[in-house]
matplotlib code that plots the C-alpha trace (Angstrom):
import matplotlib.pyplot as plt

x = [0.0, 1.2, 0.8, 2.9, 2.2, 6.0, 8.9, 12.6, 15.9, 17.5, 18.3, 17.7, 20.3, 23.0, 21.4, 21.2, 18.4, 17.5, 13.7, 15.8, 18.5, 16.1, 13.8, 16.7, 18.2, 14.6, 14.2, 17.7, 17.5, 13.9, 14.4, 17.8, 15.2, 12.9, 10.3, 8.8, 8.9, 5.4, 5.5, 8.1, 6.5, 3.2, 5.3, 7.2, 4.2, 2.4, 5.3, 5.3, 2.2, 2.4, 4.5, 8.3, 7.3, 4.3, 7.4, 9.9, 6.8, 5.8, 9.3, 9.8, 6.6, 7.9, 11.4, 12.3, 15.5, 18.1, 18.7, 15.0, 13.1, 10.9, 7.4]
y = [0.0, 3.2, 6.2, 8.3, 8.6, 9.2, 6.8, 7.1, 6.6, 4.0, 0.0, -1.9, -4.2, -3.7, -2.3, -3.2, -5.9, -4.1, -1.9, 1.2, 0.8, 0.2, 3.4, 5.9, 4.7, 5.4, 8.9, 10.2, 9.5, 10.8, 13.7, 14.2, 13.8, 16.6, 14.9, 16.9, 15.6, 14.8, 12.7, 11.0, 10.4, 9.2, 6.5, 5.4, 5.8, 3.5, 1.3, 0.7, -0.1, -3.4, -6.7, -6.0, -7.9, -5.0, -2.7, -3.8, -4.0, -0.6, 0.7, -1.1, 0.3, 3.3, 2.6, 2.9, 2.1, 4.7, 4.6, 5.4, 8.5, 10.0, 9.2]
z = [0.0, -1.1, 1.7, -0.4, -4.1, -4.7, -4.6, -3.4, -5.8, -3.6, -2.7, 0.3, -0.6, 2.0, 4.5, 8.0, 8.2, 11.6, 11.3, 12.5, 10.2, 6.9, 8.3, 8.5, 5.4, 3.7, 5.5, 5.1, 1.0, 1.0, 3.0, 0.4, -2.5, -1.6, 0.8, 3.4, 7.1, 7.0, 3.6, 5.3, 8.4, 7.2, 5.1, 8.6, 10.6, 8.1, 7.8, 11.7, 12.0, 12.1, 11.9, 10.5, 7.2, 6.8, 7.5, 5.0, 2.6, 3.3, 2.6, -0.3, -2.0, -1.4, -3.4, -6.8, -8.4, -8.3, -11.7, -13.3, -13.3, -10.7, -11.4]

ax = plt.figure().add_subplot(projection="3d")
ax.plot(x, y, z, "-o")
ax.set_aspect("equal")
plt.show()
């Protein structure tokens, strides 16, 4: 589920399996990328709002490659 109809240039792969790790990787690219606070938040609040396999999900929905265009 998309909270966020925007997605973030960047991989998971390589990063800390840790919840913490994988949400301050996501907020430090998308906050790089021109996301406001609250765009960010509501994508971490959703993403924490359950188990951490809803959480890597959540995040993950939110990524795109870092080579292709913004949508």
């Amino acid at each position: 589920m998309q909270v966020v109809q925007k997605k973030v240039r960047m991989t998971l792969v390589g990063v800390n399996g840790n919840a913490f790790a994988v949400m301050g990787a996501f907020q430090t690219n998308a906050l790089r990328q021109g996301w406001s606070q609250d765009e960010v938040q509501q994508v971490l609040d959703e993403a924490m709002s359950d188990d951490y396999d809803h959480l890597l999900a959540t995040i993950m929905d939110h990524c795109g490659s870092p080579d292709e265009d913004e949508e």
